[in-house]
Structures are given as C-alpha cells and as structure tokens.
C-alpha positions as CSV (number, residue, x, y, z in Angstrom):
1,X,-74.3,-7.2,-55.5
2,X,-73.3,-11.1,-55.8
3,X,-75.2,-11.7,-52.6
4,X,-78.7,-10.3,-54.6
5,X,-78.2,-12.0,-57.4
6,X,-77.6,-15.2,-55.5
7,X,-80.8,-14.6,-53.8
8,X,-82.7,-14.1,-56.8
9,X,-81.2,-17.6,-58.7
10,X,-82.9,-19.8,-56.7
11,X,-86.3,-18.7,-57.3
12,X,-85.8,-17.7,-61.0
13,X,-84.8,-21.3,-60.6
14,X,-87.8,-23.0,-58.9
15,X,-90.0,-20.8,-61.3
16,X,-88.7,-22.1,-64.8
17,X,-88.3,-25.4,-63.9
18,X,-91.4,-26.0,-61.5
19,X,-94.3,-23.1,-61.9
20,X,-93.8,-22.7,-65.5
21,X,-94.4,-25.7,-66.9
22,X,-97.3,-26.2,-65.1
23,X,-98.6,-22.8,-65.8
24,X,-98.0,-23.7,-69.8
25,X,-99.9,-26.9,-69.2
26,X,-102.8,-25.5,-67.6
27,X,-103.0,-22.8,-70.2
28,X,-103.2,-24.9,-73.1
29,X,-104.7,-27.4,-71.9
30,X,-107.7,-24.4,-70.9
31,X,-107.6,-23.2,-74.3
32,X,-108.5,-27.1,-75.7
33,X,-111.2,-27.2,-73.7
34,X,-112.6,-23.7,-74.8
35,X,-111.8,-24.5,-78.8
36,X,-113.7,-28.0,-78.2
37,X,-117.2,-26.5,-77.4
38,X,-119.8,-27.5,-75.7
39,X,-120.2,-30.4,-73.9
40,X,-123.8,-32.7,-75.0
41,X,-124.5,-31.9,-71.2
42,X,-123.8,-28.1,-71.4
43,X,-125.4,-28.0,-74.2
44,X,-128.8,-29.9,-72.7
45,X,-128.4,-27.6,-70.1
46,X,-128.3,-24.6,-72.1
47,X,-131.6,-25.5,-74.0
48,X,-133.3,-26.4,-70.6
49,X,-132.0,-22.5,-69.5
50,X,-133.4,-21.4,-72.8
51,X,-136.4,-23.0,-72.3
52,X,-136.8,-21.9,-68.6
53,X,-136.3,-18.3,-69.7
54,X,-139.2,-18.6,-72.8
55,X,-141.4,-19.9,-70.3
56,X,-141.0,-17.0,-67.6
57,X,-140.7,-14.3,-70.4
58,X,-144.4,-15.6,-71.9
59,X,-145.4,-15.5,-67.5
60,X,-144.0,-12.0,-67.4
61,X,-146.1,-11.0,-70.0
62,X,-149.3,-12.7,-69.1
63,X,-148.7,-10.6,-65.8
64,X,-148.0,-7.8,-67.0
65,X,-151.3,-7.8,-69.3
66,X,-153.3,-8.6,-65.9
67,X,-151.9,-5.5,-64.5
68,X,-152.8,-3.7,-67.6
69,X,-156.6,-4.6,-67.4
70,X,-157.1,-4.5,-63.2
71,X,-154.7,-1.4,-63.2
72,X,-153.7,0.6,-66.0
73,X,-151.4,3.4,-63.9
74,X,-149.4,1.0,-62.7
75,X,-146.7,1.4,-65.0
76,X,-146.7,4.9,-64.5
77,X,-146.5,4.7,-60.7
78,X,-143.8,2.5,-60.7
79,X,-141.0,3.9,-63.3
80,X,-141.6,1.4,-66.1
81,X,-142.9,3.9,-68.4
C-alpha cells in the first residue's frame, strides 16, 4: 500500500506544481482574449466575409431566376421544391 502511494506522489507532484499552473494560465489568459472581442482585423475580415456572402446570395438568385425562365421544372426535377 506505501509502495502505491509513493508511486502516485510524484506525479500528483509534477502535476500541481508544473501542469497546473500552466493549465490556469492558459485558461485565463483564453478567456481575456474571448471577453476582449474582436480584433480591428477580425473584424475587417468579418465584413469582407459578409460582404462576400451578399454578393454570392444576390449571384445565387440571379441564377436561379435564369433557370426559372430557360427551365421552369427544374426545381422540380432536382428536389428543391
């Protein structure tokens, strides 16, 4: 029973004195980066995403609206209805 226990003090140990701090430090220090916000570069990139996503939605339409007009099934053939 002593020998198990002195096998399990060393790494009890090596965890409370070495991983855990820097598990604590990392976590916090995480957490100040999350309750900071975005960045002015994520946030630029974030509108350039936005952006990006109008201009395929308004593409995806205009398509769509082709389709209509040269072939109205289409829909129907292919599920989207």
């Amino acid at each position: 029973m002593d020998e198990l226990i002195g096998l399990l003090v060393a790494p009890i140990i090596i965890f409370l004195v070495i991983v855990a701090p820097i598990w604590l430090i990392l976590h916090y220090r995480s957490k100040k980066q999350i309750s900071q916000g975005l960045t002015d570069e994520e946030y630029q990139q974030l509108n350039d995403l936005l952006h990006r996503a109008d201009k395929m939605a308004g593409r995806i339409d205009s398509l769509e609206r082709i389709l209509d007009a040269e072939s109205p099934e289409w829909r129907r053939k292919h599920g989207h209805e």
